[in-house]
TIBA-987750 format. One line per 4 residues: number of its first residue (from 1); for each residue x, y, z of N, C-alpha, C. Coordinates in steps of 0.1 Angstrom, whole numbers, plus 2048, in hexadecimal, padded with zeros to 3 digits. Layout:
N
NUM> X,Y,Z,X,Y,Z,X,Y,Z | ...
END
This chain:
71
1> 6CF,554,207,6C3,557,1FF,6BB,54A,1FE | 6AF,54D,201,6A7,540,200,69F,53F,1F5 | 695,536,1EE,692,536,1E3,68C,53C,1DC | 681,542,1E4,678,550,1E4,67C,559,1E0
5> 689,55E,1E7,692,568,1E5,697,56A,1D6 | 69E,55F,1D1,6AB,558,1C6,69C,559,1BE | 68D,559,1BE,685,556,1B2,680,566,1B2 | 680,56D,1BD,67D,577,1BB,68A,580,1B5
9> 694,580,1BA,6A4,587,1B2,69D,580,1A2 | 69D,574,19D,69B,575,193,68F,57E,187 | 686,57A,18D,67A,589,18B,680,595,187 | 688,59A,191,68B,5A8,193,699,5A9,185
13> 69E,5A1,185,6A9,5A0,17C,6A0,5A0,16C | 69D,599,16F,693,597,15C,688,5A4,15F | 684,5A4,164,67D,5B3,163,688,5C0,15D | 692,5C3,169,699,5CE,169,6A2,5CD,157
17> 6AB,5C4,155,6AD,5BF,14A,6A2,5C4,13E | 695,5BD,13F,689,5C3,134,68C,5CF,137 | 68B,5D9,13C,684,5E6,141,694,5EC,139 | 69E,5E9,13B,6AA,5EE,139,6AF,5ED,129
21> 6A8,5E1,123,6AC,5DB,119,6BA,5D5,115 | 6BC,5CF,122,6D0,5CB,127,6CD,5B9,129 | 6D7,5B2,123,6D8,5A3,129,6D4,5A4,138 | 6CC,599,13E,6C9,592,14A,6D7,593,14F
25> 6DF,58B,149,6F1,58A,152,6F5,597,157 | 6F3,59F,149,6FB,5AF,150,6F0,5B5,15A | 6E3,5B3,15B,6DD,5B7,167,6E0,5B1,170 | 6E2,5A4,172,6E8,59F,17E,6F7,5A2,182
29> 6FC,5A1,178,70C,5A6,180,70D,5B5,180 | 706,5BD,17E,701,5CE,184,6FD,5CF,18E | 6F4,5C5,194,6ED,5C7,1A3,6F7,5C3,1AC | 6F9,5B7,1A6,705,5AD,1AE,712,5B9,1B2
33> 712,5BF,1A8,728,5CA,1A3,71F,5D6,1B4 | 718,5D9,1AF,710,5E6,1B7,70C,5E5,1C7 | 70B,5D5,1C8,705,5D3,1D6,6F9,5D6,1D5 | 6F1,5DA,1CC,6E2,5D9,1CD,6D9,5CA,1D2
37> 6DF,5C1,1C8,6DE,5B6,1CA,6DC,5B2,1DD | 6E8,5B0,1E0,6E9,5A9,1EF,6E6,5B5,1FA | 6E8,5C2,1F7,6E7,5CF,202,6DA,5D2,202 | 6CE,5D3,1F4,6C2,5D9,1F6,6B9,5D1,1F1
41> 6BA,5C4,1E8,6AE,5BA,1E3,6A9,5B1,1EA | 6B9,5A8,1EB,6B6,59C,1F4,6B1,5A3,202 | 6B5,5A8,208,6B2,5AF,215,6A0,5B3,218 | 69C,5BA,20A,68D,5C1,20C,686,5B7,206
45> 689,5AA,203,681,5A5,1FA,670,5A4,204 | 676,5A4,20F,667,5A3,216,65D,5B0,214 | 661,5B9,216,657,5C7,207,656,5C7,200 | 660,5C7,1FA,662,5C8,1E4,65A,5BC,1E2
49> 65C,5AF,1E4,64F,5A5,1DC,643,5AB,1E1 | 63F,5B2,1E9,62F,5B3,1E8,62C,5BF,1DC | 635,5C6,1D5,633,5CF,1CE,634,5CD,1C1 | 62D,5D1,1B7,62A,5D1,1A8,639,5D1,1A0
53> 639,5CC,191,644,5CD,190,649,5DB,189 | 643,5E0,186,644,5F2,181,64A,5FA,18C | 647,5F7,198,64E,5FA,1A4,65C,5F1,1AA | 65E,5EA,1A9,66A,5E1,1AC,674,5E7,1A1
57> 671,5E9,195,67C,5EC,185,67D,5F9,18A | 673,606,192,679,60E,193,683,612,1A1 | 681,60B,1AE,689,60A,1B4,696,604,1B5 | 694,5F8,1A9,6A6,5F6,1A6,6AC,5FD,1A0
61> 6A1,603,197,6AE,615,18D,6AE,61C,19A | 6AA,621,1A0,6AB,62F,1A9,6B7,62B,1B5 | 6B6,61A,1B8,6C3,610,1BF,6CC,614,1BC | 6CC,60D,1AE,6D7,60F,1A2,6E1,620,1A2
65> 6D5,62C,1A4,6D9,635,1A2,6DE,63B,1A7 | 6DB,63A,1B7,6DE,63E,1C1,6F2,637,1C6 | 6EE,62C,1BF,700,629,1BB,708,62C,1B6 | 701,636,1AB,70D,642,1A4,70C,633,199
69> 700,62B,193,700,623,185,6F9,62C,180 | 6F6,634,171,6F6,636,168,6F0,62C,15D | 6E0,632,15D,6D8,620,159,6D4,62B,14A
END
């Protein structure tokens, strides 16, 4: 993960956390437990950063849900 990446994961973590009303940590070790993190973030970051953040919080829940998480 290069910097871009590691500042953008951070974004998406403190966003999804707000949106969830859950500690930053437990959003990250959710994405991280789930493989969201490394299977679908890091990976699209080259899409997902060009998109708003109302749209990034809802494709990490629908991620998330599609996991069988329960947000």
């Amino acid at each position: 993960m290069n910097q871009s990446q590691l500042e953008f994961v951070l974004y998406c973590v403190e966003n999804l956390a707000d949106d969830l009303g859950k500690d930053t940590v437990e959003v990250y070790d959710l994405l991280k437990r789930s493989g969201v993190l490394y299977d679908y973030l890091v990976p699209l970051y080259g899409i997902l950063h060009t998109q708003g953040r109302d749209y990034i919080v809802e494709d990490l829940r629908v991620a998330l849900q599609k996991k069988g998480i329960a947000l």
